[in-house]
N, C-alpha and C positions, 0 to 999 in steps of 0.2 A: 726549127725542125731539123732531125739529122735524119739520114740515109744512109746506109750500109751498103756498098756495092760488092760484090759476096766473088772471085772464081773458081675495217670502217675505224680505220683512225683518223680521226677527223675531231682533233684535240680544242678546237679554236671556238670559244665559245662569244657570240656576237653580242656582246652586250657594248652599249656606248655608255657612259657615267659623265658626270660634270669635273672637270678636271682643275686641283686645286694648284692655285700658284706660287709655286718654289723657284728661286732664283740660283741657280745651285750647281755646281761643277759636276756633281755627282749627285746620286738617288737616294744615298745612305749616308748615316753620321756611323762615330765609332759604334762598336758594339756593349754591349751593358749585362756585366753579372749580375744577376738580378735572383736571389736566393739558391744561388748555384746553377741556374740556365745562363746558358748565351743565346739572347736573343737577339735577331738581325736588326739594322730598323726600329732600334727600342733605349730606353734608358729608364734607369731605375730613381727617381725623386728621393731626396731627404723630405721634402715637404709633405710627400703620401707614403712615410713611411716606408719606403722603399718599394715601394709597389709600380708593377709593370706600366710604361708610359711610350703609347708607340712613337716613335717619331710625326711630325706633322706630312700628312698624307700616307699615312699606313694605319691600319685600324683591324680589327679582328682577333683571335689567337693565335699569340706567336707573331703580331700585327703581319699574316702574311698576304694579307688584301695592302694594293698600292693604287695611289694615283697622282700621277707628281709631271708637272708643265716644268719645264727644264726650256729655257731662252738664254745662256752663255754661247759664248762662239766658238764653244768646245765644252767636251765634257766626258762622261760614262752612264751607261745603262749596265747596272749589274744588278744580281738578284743577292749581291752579300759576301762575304767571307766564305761562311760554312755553307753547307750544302745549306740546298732552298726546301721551305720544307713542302708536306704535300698538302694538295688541292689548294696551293697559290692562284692567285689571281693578281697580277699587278699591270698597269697601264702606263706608261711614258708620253705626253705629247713634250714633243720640240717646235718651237714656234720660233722662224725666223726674224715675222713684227713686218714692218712696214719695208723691207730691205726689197731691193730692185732685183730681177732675176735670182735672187739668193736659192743657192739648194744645200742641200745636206748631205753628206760622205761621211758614211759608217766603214767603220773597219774591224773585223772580229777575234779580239786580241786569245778568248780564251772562250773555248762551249763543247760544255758538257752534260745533258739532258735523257731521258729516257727515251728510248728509242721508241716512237710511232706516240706516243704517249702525252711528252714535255712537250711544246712548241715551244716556241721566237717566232713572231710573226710582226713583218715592219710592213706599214702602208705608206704611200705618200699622199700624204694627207690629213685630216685632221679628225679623224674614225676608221672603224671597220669597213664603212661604204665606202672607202678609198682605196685605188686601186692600189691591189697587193703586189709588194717590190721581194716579197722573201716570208718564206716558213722553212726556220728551222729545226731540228732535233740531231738527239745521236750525239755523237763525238766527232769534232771538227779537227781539222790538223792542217799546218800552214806547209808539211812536206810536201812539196811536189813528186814525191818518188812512193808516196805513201799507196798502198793498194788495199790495206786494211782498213783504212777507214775513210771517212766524209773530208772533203778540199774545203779550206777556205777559201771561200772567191775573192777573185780581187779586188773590187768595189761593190758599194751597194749605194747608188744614190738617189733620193728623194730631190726632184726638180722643181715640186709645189710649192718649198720654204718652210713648210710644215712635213712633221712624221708622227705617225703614230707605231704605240710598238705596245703589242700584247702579248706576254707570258701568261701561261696556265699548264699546273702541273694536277696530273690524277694522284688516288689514294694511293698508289703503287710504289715503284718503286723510284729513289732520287738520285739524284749523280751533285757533281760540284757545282754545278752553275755557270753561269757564260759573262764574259765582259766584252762591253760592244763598247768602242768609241767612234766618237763624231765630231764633224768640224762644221762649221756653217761657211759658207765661200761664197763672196758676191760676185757678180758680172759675168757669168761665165755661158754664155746661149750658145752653146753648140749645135750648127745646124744639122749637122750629120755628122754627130758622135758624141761621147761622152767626156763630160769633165771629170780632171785626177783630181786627186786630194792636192795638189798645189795651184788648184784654180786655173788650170790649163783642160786644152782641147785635146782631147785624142780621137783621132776622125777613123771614119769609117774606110772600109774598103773602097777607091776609088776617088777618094777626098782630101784636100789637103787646105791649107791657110791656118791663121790664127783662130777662125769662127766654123772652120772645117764649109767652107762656103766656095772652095775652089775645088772645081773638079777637073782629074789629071789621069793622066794615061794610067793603065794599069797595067803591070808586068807577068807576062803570059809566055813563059817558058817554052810550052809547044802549043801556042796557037797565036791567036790574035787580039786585041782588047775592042770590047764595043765601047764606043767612044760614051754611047746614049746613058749606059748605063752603068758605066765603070766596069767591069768585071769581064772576063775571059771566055773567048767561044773559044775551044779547043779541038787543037786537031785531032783527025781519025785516030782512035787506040790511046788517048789520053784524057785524063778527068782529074776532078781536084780545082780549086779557087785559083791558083794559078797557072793549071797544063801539066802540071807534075807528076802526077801518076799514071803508072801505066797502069792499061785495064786488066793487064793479065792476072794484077793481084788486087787481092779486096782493101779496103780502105773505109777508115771513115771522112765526110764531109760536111760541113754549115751549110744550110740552104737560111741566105740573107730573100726574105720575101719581098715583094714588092707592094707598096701602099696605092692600097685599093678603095680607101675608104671603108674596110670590112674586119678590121683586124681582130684577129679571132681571141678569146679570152683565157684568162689561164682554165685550167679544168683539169681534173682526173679521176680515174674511172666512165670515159663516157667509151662509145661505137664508132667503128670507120670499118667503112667497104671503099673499093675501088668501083668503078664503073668510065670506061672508057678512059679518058686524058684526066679522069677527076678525082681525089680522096673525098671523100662525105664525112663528115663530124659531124655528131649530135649529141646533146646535152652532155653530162658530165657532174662532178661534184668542183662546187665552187668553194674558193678559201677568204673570201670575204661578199659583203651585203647580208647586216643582220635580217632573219627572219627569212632566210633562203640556203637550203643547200645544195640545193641542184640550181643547172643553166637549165635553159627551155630553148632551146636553138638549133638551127641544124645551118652548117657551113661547108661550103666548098670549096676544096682547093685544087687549081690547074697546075697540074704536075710541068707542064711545060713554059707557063706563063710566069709560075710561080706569083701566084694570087688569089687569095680570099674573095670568098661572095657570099654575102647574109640570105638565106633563101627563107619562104615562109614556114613560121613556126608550128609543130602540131599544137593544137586547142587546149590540151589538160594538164596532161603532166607534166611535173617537173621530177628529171630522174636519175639517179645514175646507178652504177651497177648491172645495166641491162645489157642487150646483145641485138647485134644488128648484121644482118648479110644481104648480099644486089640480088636479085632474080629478076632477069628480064626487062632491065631498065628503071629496077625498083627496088626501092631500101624497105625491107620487111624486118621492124622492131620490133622485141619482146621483153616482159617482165620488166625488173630492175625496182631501185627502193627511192620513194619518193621524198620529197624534202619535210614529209610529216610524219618519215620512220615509215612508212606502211609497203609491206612488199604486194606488187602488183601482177597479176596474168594479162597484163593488157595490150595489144596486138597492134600495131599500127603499121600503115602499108603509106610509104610517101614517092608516088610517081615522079619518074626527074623530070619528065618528058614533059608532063603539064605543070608540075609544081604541086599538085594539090597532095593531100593526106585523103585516107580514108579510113575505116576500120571493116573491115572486111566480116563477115557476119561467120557467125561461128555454129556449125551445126551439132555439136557438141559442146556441154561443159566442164572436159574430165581435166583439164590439164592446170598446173598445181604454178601458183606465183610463187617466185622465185628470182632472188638477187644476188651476181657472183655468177654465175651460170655461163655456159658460153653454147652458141649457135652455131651450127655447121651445115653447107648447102652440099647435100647429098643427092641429083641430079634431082626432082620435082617435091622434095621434103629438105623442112629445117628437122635439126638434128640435136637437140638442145638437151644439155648432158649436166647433169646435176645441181648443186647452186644450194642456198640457202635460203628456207621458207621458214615461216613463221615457227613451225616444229623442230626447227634447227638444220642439218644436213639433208636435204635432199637424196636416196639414195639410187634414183632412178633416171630411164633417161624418158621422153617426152617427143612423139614425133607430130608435126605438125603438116599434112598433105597442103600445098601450095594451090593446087588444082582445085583439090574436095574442098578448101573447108574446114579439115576435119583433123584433131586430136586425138593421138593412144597415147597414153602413157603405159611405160615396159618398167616393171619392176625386177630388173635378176638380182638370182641371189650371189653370181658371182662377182657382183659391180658394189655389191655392203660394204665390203672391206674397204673401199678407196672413194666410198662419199666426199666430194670436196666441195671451196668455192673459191673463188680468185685462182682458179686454174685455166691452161689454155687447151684447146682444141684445134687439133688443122687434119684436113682432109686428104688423103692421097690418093688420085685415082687409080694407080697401079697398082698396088694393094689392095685396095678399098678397104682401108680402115680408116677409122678416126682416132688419133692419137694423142690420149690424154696425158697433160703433166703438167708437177705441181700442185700450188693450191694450198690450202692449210684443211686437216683432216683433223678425225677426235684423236686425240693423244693419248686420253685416260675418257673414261664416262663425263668427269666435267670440264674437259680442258681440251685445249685448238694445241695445236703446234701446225708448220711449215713442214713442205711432203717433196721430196726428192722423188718420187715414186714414177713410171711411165708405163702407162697402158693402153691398148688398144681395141677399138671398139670395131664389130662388123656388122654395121645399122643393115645385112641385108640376112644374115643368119640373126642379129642381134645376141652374139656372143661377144666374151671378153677375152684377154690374154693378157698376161704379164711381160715386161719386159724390163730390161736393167733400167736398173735403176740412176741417178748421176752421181751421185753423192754430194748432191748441191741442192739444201734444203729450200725453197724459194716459192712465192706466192706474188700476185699482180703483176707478173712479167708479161712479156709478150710473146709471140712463135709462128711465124712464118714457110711454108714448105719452097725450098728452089731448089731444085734438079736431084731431086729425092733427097735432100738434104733439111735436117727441121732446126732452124735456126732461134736459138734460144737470147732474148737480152732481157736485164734489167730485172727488175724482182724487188722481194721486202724478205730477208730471210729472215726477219727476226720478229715474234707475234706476242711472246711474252717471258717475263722477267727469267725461265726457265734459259731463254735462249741470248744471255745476256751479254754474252760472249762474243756473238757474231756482231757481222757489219750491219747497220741500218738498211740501209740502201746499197742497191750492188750495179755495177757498170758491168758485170760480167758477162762476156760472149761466149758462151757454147752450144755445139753442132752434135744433133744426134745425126747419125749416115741411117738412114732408113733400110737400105739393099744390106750394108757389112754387119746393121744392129749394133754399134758401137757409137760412144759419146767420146768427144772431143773438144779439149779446151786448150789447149797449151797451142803457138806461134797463130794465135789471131790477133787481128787486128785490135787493139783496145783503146776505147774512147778516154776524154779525159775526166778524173775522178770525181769537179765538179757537176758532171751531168748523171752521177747517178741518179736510180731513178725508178720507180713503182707505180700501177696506175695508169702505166703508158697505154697505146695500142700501136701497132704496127703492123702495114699492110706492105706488098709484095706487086711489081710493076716492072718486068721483063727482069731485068736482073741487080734492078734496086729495090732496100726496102726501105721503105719511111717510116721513122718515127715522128709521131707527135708525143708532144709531153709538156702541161705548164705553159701554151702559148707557144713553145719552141717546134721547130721542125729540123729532122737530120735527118741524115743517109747514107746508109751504110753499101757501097757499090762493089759488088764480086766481079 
């Protein structure tokens, strides 16, 4: 998770196959003109006349179906030479064998893929049911100084012995293709921390030895080190992993959690409210277990404790794309799309106080299912503004009485123009607006594009108004309000081939001033480029806000 202190692509298709075995440095032989094509993965026979012959374990047109077991103690995953073409399908297992603690270190030499579209997705493990280490897309770059596009991380390692790796490209558009290398390294059981690609330990904060098994002071600038824990209490007016920052200025920070036995799953697109010391997460869209695309879970994290807790699950659905806010000691969920494609109006109320769920009876049945949408607690009504229903755009907003029971939906004709979904919502009491932005909106009659757009709703005239715009086209970001200030991160500005141009994923911070009406990006704080990131939520905690994203938590401190 990260913290700011401030002063439906979903490419991956779960199929498992029986995997044939190649003994092989690499996934591909040369390539083969074969009546004037070059095809990947192929050779052309004198024996059949010349006629197309995929390599073994590639098969289809253009043999762009693969399936190929790779067991050298090094090698490549690549999709080819020439670009890959489309509606690929290809699988990689690397199989360490019988080797003792053996794991596996990918390194991503070259990737180039459609953005939201193309995956890379590495498991550890020996299927899609195995927890996922990495999904990639986009344009990858090893510049650190890069801001236009997607980081190379530093490592990727599989600890199982085993990996599995699925490519899959749509009918759309293609790029050059990725080359991933990997090494196989035995003995390396890092107790707290991670092994390098030369089979060494790099231990965690707090840790040191050859097995990362010694635990040792930690260097605390302006405060003190807890011995228990490795890491730094800091003195009054300073923050940051070592004491180093002062609070006068905003910062970003790692929050390293603490194992609870409850460690929370990767996920995006799911809900989080705050309610007292705690963040609540619930379900979300999952990027592995065939036959599942949603979580069914709702989790807790102690903002002070810094610790996860599995709490009981609601009965039915499995969801993500819905919207969740606390009333009164209680997480009231709505809509969102189920792991069987079907968009739902389904309402659920989960008490913290007893634990239990309920569904609360509806005396009314006007109000319209809807996924993308987002919820606003307007003091005794949810507030839930647009989204995307089985008719496509949603163009209206939908109030839900907390008290009655009871649903209107308000159709204006001023709020037509800026139908959206994956946009966000926050509430100002000062104002009393609700402040819409973003989202991807109709482009043309059949086409989405990403919406710079900002407006404002008054759920108590239930009129609209315009406001500037950013000129930062962005959808699934996140938006938080602190000290009349609407704080914008992270987003997907890019929705189709039209917008091909732009960055996949964005790390970018900026502030609308709610009282001046002006947007602000330039001298903030900027995280680093491998956390871009879509999908997130982010909630707001005296003058922190937390991100989640993917199992991670940060925070950004003003």
């Amino acid at each position: 998770m990260w913290c700011y202190n401030l002063t439906k692509n979903h490419g991956l298709l779960l199929l498992i196959y029986i995997i044939v075995g190649i003994d092989s440095l690499t996934s591909s032989t040369a390539d083969c003109d074969c009546s004037g094509r070059i095809v990947q993965n192929a050779k052309c026979s004198k024996q059949t006349n010349c006629t197309l012959v995929c390599n073994d374990g590639y098969w289809g047109t253009d043999c762009k179906y693969g399936r190929i077991r790779l067991t050298s103690s090094r090698g490549y995953i690549t999709d080819g030479v020439e670009s890959y073409p489309v509606l690929s399908k290809r699988m990689w297992l690397i199989d360490s064998g019988n080797r003792v603690n053996a794991s596996i270190h990918f390194q991503i030499e070259e990737f180039f893929t459609e953005c939201n579209w193309d995956h890379v997705y590495i498991f550890d493990g020996d299927s899609t049911d195995s927890s996922l280490l990495a999904a990639f897309n986009g344009y990858l770059v090893g510049d650190v100084n890069s801001s236009s596009y997607g980081r190379i991380p530093q490592e990727i390692i599989a600890k199982s012995g085993r990996a599995y790796i699925y490519f899959y490209s749509d009918l759309g558009v293609v790029q050059s293709g990725f080359n991933i290398s990997y090494r196989i390294l035995d003995n390396c059981p890092c107790l707290n921390g991670k092994c390098n690609t030369a089979g060494l330990c790099v231990c965690d904060v707090g840790w040191t030895g050859s097995l990362c098994d010694v635990q040792k002071n930690c260097s605390c600038i302006n405060g003190a080190c807890n011995q228990t824990f490795g890491n730094c209490v800091c003195n009054d007016g300073f923050a940051g992993n070592d004491c180093s920052q002062p609070i006068t200025s905003s910062f970003w920070t790692s929050i390293k959690t603490k194992n609870s036995g409850a460690e929370i799953s990767p996920r995006s697109s799911h809900a989080a409210a705050i309610i007292g010391d705690h963040m609540w997460v619930y379900n979300g869209y999952r990027f592995s277990h065939p036959g599942h695309g949603a979580h069914r879970n709702l989790y807790r994290y102690h903002l002070k404790d810094k610790t996860w807790t599995s709490l009981p699950q609601e009965e039915d659905d499995y969801t993500w794309g819905h919207s969740m806010v606390a009333y009164q000691g209680k997480l009231i969920v709505f809509g969102g799309e189920r792991e069987d494609h079907v968009i739902v109006n389904t309402l659920a109320v989960f008490d913290t106080n007893s634990s239990k769920w309920s569904r609360p009876p509806s005396l009314n049945s006007t109000h319209i299912a809807v996924t993308g949408h987002t919820a606003t607690l307007v003091e005794d009504k949810m507030i839930v503004i647009f989204g995307l229903s089985v008719h496509g755009l949603f163009p209206g907003v939908q109030e839900y009485d907390i008290g009655k029971s009871t649903w209107q939906v308000i159709k204006s004709k001023s709020a037509l123009g800026v139908a959206r979904h994956g946009h966000t919502s926050v509430y100002d009491p000062f104002s009393k607006r609700i402040y819409v932005y973003g989202g991807v909106t109709m482009a043309t009659p059949s086409s989405f594009a990403p919406s710079d757009s900002l407006t404002a709703y008054y759920p108590h005239s239930r009129t609209w108004i315009t406001l500037a715009s950013s000129e930062f086209r962005q959808t699934l970001h996140s938006a938080v309000i602190l000290d009349r200030m609407m704080i914008v991160f992270g987003g997907n500005p890019y929705v189709n081939k039209d917008s091909i141009n732009v960055k996949c994923h964005t790390t970018k911070l900026h502030v609308y001033d709610l009282a001046c009406q002006k947007w602000y990006s330039e001298d903030l704080p900027q995280i680093a480029q491998t956390l871009a990131r879509y999908g997130h939520t982010a909630v707001a905690k005296g003058r922190l806000v937390f991100l989640s994203h993917l199992g991670q938590l940060s925070c950004l401190v003003e």
